[in-house]
C-alpha positions as CSV (number, residue, x, y, z in Angstrom):
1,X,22.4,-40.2,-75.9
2,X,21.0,-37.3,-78.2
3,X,17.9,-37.7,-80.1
4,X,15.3,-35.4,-82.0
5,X,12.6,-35.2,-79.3
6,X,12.1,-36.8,-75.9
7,X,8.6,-37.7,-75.6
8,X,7.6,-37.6,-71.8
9,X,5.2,-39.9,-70.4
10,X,4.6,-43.5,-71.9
11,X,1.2,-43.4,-71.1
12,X,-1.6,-43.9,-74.8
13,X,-1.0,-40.1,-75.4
14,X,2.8,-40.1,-75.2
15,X,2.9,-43.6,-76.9
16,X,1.3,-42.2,-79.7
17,X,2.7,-39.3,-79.9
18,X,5.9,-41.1,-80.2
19,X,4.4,-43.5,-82.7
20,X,4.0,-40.6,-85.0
21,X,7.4,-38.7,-84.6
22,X,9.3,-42.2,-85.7
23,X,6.2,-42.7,-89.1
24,X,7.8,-39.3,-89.8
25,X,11.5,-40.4,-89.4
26,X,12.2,-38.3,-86.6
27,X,14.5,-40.0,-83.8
28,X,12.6,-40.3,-80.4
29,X,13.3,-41.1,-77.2
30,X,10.2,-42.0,-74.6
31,X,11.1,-41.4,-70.9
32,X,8.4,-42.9,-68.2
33,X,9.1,-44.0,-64.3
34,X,7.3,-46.9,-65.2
35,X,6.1,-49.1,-67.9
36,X,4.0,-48.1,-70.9
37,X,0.4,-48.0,-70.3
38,X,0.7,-48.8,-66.5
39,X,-0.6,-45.2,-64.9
40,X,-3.8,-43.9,-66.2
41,X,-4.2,-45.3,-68.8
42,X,-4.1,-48.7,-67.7
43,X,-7.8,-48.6,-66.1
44,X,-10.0,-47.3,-68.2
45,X,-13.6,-48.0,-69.5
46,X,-12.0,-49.5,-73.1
47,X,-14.0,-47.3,-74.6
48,X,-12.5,-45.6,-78.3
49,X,-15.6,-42.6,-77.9
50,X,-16.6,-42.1,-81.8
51,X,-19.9,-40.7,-80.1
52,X,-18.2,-38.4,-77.3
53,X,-18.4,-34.8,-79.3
54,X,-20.0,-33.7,-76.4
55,X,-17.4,-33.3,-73.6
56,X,-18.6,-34.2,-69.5
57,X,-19.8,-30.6,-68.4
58,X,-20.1,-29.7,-64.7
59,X,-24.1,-29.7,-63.4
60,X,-25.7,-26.2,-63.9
61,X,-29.4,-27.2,-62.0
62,X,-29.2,-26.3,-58.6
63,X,-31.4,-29.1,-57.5
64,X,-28.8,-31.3,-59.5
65,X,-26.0,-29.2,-57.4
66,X,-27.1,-30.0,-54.3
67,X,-27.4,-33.6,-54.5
68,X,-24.4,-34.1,-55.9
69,X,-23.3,-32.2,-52.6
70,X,-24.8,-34.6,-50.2
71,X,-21.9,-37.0,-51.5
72,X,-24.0,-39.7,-51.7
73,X,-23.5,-40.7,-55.6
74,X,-21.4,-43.6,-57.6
75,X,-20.9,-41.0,-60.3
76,X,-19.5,-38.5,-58.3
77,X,-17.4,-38.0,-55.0
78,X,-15.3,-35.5,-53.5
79,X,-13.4,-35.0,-50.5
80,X,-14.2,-32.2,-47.8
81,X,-11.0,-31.8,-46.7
82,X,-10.0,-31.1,-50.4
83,X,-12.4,-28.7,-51.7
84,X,-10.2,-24.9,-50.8
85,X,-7.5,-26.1,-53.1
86,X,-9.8,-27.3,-55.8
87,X,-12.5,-24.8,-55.5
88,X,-11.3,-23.0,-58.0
89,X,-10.7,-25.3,-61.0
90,X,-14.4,-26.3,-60.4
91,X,-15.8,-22.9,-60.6
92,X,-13.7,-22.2,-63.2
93,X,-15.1,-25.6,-64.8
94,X,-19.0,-24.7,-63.9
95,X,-18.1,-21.5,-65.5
96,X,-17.6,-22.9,-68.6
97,X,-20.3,-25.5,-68.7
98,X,-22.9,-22.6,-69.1
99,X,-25.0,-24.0,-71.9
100,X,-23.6,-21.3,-74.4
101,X,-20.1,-21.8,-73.4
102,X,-20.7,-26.0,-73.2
103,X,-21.9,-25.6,-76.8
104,X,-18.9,-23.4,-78.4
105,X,-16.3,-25.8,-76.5
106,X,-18.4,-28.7,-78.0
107,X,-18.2,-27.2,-81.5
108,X,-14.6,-27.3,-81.3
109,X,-14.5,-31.2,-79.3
110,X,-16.4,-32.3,-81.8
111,X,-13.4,-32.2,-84.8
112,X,-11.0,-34.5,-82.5
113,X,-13.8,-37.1,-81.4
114,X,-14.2,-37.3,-85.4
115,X,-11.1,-38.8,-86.3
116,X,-10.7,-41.0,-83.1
117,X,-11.5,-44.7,-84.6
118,X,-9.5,-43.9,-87.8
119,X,-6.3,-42.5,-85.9
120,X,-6.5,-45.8,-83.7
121,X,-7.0,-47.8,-86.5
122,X,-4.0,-46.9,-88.3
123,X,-1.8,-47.7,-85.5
124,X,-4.1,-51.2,-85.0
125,X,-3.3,-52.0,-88.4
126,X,0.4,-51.4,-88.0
127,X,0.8,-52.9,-84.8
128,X,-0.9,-55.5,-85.6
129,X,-3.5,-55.5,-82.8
130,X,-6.9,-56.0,-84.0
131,X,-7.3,-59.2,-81.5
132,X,-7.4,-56.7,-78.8
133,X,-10.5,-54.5,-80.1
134,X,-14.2,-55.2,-80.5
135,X,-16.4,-53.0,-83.3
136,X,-19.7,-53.6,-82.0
137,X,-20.6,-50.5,-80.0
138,X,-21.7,-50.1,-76.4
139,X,-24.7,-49.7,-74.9
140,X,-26.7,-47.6,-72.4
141,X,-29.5,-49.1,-70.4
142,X,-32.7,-47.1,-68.6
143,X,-34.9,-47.5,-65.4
144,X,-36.7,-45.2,-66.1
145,X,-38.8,-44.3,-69.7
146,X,-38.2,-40.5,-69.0
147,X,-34.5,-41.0,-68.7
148,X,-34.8,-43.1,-71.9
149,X,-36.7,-40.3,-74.3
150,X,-34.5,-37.8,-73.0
151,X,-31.9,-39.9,-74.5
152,X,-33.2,-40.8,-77.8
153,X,-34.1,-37.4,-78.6
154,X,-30.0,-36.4,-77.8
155,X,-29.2,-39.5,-80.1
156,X,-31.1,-38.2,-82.6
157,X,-30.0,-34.5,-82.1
158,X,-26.2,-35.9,-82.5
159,X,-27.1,-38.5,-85.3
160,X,-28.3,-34.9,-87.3
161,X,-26.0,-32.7,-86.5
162,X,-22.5,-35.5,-85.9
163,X,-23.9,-38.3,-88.4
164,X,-23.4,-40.5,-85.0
165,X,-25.3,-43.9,-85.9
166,X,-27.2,-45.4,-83.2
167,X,-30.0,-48.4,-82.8
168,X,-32.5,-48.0,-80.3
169,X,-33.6,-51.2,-77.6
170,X,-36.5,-51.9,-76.4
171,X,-36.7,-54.2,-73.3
172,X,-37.2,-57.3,-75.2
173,X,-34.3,-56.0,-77.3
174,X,-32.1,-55.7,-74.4
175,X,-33.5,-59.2,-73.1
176,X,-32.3,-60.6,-76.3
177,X,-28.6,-59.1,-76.6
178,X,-28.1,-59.5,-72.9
179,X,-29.6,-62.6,-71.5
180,X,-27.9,-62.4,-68.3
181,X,-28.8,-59.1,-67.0
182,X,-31.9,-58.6,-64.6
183,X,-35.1,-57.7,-66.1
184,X,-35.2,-54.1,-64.8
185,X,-34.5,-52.0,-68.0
186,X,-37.0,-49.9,-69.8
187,X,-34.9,-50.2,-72.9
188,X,-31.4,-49.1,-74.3
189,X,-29.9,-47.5,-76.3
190,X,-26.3,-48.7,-78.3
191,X,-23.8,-46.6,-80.6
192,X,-22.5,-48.4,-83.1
193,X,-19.6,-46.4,-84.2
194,X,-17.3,-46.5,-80.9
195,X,-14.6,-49.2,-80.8
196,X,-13.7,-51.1,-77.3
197,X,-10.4,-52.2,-76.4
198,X,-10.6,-55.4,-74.6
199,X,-7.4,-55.2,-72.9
200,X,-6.4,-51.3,-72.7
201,X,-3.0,-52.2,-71.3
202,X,-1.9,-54.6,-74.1
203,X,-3.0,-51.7,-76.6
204,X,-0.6,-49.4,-75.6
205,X,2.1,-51.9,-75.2
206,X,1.2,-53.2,-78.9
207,X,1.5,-49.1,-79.8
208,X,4.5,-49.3,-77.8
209,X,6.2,-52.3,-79.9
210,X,5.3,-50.5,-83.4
211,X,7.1,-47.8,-82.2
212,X,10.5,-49.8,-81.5
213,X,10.2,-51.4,-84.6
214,X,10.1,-47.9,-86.0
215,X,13.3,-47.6,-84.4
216,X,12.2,-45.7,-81.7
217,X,13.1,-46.5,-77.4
218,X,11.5,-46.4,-74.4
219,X,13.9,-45.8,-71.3
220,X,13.0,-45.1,-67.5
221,X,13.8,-42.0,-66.6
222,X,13.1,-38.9,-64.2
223,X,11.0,-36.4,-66.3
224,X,11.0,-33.6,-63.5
225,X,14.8,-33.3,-64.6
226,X,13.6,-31.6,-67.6
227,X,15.9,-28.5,-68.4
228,X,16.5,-26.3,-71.1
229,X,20.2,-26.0,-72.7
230,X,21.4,-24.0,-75.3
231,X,20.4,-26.7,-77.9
232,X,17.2,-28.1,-76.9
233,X,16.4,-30.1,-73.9
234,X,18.4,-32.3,-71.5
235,X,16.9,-34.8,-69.2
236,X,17.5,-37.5,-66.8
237,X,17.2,-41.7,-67.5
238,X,18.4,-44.9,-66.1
239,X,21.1,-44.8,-69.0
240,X,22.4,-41.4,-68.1
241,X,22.1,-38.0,-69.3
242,X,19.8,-37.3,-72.5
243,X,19.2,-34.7,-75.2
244,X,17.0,-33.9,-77.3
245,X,16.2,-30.9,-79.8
246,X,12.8,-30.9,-78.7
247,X,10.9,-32.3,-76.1
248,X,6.9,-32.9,-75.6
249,X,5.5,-33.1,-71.8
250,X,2.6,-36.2,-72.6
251,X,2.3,-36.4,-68.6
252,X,-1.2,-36.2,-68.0
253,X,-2.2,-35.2,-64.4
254,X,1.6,-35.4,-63.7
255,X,2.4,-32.3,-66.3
256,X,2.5,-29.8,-63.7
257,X,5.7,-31.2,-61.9
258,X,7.4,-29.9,-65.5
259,X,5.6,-27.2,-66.6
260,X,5.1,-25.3,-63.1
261,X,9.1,-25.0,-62.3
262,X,9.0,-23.8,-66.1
263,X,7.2,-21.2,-65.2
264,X,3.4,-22.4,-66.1
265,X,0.1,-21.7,-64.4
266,X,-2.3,-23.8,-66.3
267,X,-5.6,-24.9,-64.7
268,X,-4.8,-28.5,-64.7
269,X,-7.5,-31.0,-62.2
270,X,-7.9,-34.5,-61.7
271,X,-11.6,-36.4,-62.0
272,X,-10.2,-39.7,-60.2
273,X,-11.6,-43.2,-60.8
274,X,-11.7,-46.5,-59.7
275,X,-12.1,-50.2,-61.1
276,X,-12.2,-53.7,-60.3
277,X,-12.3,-56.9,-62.4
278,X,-14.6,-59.5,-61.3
279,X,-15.7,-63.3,-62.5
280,X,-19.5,-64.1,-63.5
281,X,-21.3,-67.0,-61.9
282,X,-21.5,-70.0,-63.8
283,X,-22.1,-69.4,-67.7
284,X,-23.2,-66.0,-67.3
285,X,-21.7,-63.5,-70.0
286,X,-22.1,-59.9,-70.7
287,X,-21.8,-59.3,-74.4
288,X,-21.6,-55.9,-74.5
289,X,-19.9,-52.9,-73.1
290,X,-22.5,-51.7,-70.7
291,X,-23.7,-48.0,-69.0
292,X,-25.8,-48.2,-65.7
293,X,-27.3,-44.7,-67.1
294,X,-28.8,-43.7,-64.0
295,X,-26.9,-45.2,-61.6
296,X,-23.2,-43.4,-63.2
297,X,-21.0,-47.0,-63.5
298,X,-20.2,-48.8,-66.3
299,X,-19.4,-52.8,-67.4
300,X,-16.4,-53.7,-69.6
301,X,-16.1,-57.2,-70.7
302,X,-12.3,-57.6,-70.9
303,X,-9.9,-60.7,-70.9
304,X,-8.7,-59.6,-67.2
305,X,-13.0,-60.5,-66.2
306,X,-15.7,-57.9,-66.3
307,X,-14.5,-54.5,-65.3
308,X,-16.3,-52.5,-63.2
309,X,-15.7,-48.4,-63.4
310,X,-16.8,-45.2,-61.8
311,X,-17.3,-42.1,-62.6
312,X,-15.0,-38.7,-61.2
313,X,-13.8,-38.5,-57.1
314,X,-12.3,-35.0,-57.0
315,X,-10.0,-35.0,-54.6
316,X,-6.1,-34.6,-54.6
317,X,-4.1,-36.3,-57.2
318,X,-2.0,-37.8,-54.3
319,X,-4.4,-38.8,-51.5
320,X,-5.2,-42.2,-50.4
321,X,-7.7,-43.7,-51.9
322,X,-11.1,-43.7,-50.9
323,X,-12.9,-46.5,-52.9
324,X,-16.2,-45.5,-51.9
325,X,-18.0,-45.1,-55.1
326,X,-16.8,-49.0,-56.3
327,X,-18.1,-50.3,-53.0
328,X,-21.9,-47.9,-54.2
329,X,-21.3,-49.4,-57.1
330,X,-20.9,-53.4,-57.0
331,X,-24.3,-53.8,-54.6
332,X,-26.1,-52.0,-57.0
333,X,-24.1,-54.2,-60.2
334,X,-24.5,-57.6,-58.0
335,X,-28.5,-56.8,-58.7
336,X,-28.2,-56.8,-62.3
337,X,-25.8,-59.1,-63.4
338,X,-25.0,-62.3,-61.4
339,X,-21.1,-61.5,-60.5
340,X,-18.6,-63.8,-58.6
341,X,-16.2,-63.3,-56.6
342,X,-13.7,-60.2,-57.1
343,X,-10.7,-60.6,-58.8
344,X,-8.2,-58.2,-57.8
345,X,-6.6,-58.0,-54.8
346,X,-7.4,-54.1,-54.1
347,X,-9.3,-51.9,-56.4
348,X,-7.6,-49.6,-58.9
349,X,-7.5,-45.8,-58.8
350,X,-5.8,-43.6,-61.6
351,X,-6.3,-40.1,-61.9
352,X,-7.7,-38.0,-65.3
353,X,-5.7,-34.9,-65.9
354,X,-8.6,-32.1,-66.6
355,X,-8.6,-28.4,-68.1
356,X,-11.8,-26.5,-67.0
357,X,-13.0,-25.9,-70.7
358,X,-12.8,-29.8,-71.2
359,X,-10.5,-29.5,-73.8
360,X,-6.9,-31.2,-74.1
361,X,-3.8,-28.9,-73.9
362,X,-2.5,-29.7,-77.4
363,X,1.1,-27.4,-79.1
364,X,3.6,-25.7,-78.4
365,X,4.4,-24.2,-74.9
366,X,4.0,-20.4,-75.3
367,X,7.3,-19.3,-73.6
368,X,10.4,-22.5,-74.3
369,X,11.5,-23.3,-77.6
370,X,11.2,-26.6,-79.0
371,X,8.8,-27.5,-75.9
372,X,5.6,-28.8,-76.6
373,X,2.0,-29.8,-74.7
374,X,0.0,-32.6,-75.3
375,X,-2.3,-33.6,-71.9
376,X,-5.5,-32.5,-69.9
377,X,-7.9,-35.4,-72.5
378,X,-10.1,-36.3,-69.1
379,X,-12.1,-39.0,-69.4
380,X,-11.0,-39.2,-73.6
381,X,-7.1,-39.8,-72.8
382,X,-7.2,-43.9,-74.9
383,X,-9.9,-41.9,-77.3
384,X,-7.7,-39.2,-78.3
385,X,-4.1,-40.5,-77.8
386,X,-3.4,-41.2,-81.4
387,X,-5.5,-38.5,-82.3
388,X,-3.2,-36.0,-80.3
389,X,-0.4,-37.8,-81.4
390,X,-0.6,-36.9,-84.8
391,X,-1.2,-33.5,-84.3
392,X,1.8,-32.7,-82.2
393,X,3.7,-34.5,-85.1
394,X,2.7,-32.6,-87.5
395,X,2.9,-29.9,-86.2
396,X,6.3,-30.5,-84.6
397,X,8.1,-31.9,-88.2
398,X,6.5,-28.2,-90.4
399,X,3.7,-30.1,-91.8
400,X,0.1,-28.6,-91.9
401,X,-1.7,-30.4,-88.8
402,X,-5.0,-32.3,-90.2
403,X,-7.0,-30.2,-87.8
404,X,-6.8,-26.7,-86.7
405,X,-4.9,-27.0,-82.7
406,X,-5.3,-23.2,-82.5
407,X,-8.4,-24.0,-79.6
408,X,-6.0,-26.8,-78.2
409,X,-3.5,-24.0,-77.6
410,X,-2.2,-23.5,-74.1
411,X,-2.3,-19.6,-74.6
412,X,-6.1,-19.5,-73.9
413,X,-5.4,-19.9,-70.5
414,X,-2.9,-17.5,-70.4
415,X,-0.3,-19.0,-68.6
C-alpha cells in the first residue's frame, strides 16, 4: 500500500490532522494500535477551551510549593518513587512559568486557543455531529469570596485583552442554573464562548467517518516500525507493509517511542488523569459543565452519566495507576451534588503528553525529510486537535499556514 502521508496516532490530533490532508486531496493513511479516540483522548473534561489563552503554569509561591509537596491535593499528585526521572522536565517547566516567561509563552498560546471553536466547527458541520456538542459555556463555582474576586478581575483582564465573554453568578444565580447542587457557593462565574462535547469518544469517531468518506483509511498498525527509505517513509500495519511520502508522528505521550530511535531529545512529560462516570439520585440533574475551583475537579454531564475528572498525577507514563486523587475527589463531590452509584467498573487513567513551555510540538522534524510533529497539547489535546490539524496540512501541502507555527517549532528545544 503507498499513500501520500501516514498519519500516526488516531487519537483527536491525528484524526484531524488526517481530516485535513484528505479536504486538501492528499491520500492518507492513519495507523493506531487501537481504535480512534480510545487512548487519551477518550477521557477528557469535553471541554472545546475558547477561554484557555492562558496555558496551566507550574506554582512559583513557595508556600503554594510546599503544599503541593505534602501530596495531599485532588489537583495534583506525584509519585515519590518517580520524581529523579522527572525532576527535570518539572524544573525545566517551573523554569518557564516565571511570570515573564508565562506571559511571552501565553502571547504566543493565545493565537491557537483563538481559532479552537471555529476549527471544530468546520469538521462538526461536515461530519455532521452537532448532536454531540453543547454551546452554553461552563462554569466555575467559589467557596470562598476572595477566590471569587480574584477571579473576576482575571475574567475581566482576558475579556480586555482576549475579547473572552463571560457572565458573572451570584449565589442566587448559581441556585437558579443549578438547582441540584448544595448551597455552599459564594457565586460563579461561566464562559460563554467554550463549546462541550457531550461524548468525546463519538467526536472523534464522527471526525474519523468524515475522513473515510473523504476517501481516507484508518488501519491498525505498529507505529514504532517507523523508518526512513529512500522515498519517504515505510511502516508496519495489519495489512502489511506501508509507504508513504511523508509521514506525521500525532502520538501524544507515546511520540517518543518514534522520535527517540530517530535520534530526538525533546522534553516530552505526562500530567496523568483520571475519571469516572456516575448516575445522580433520583431526578437530580447538573446542567452545566462544572469546576470545583478550589477543590481542582471538574463535572461533565455526558450521555455515558456525569463525569467526574482530576487534575495532573506526575508520575511515569506506564505505572500502575494510583487513583488517589478520584477517590479525594468523589467525597468531596458526593457533598455537593447528590450522586448514585458509580458506573464504571474501574476508573479511567490516560496520560497528557507535555512540553515544559506549555506549548504543542507543531512542523516539521528538524533532521528527516518529509517527517513531521504534531503533539505535547497537555491538557488542550480535543481543544486544539483540529486546530493543529490544519496547520500541519498546510503547511505540509505548500500553502501559507493560517498562523505563524515558527513558536510550535521543535527546534526551540534544540533537539
Amino acid at each position: 500500500m503507498a499513500v501520500d502521508v501516514i498519519v500516526l496516532g488516531a487519537g483527536i490530533v491525528g484524526v484531524s490532522t488526517a481530516v485535513q490532508l484528505a479536504r486538501r486531496g492528499q491520500s492518507v493513511l492513519l495507523i493506531d494500535r487501537r481504535g480512534a479516540g480510545e487512548e487519551t483522548s477518550y477521557g477528557n473534561a469535553g471541554l472545546i477551551q475558547r477561554e484557555g489563552v492562558v496555558p496551566y503554569n507550574f506554582p512559583q509561591e513557595l508556600g503554594m510549593i510546599l503544599r503541593y509537596g505534602l501530596n495531599r491535593r485532588i489537583d495534583a499528585h506525584y509519585h515519590l518513587s518517580a520524581l529523579a526521572k522527572i525532576a527535570p522536565f518539572l524544573a525545566s517547566y517551573w523554569h518557564h512559568s516565571h511570570p515573564a516567561r508565562h506571559k511571552a509563552i501565553a502571547a504566543h498560546y493565545a493565537p491557537l486557543i483563538a481559532h479552537s471553536v471555529s476549527e471544530h466547527k468546520v469538521l462538526i458541520d461536515e461530519a455532521k455531529a452537532d448532536s454531540l456538542i453543547s454551546k452554553d459555556g461552563w462554569v466555575e463555582v467559589f467557596r470562598s469570596a476572595a477566590v471569587r474576586d480574584r477571579e473576576y478581575a482575571e475574567a475581566e483582564r482576558l475579556a480586555r485583552e482576549h475579547g473572552l465573554a463571560h457572565e458573572k453568578l451570584t449565589a442566587a444565580d448559581l441556585a437558579r442554573t443549578e438547582p441540584h447542587l448544595a448551597p455552599v457557593f459564594v457565586g460563579a462565574l461561566k464562559w460563554t464562548d467554550p463549546w462541550s462535547v457531550k461524548d468525546p469518544l463519538a467526536l472523534t469517531r464522527a471526525y474519523l467517518a468524515l475522513f473515510e468518506r473523504l476517501g481516507g483509511k484508518m488501519v491498525k498498525g505498529d507505529a514504532k516500525s517507523l523508518r526512513q527509505t529512500r522515498h519517504g517513509w515505510e511502516v508496519m500495519s495489519e495489512e502489511g507493509q506501508v509507504s508513504g511520502k511523508t509521514a506525521v508522528v500525532a502520538l501524544g505521550p507515546w511520540a517518543e517511542e518514534v522520535t527517540v530511535p530517530l535520534g530526538y531529545r525533546l522534553p516530552l512529560g505526562v500530567k496523568r488523569g483520571y475519571h469516572m462516570h456516575y448516575a445522580a439520585k433520583g431526578n437530580a440533574v447538573l446542567n452545566n459543565w462544572t469546576m470545583d475551583k478550589e477543590r481542582g475537579y471538574f463535572l461533565a454531564p455526558m450521555t455515558q452519566g456525569i463525569r467526574l475528572t482530576t487534575g495532573a498525577e506526575f508520575a511515569l507514563r506506564d505505572a500502575p495507576k494510583t487513583p488517589v486523587q478520584l477517590e479525594r475527589a468523589e467525597k468531596v463531590a458526593r457533598t455537593i451534588f447528590p450522586f448514585d452509584k458509580r458506573l464504571d467498573a474501574e476508573p479511567w487513567m490516560g496520560a497528557r503528553p507535555c512540553t515544559p513551555d506549555m506549548m504543542p510540538i507543531i512542523g516539521a522534524a528538524p533532521r528527516h525529510r518529509g517527517l513531521w510533529f504534531a503533539f505535547g497539547h497537555a491538557h488542550h489535546g480535543l481543544t486544539l486537535g483540529p486546530v493543529t490539524g490544519r496547520l500541519i496540512a498546510e503547511a505540509m501541502t505548500g500553502e501559507t499556514p493560517f498562523l505563524d507555527i515558527t513558536p510550535y517549532r521543535a527546534e526551540r528545544f534544540n533537539p
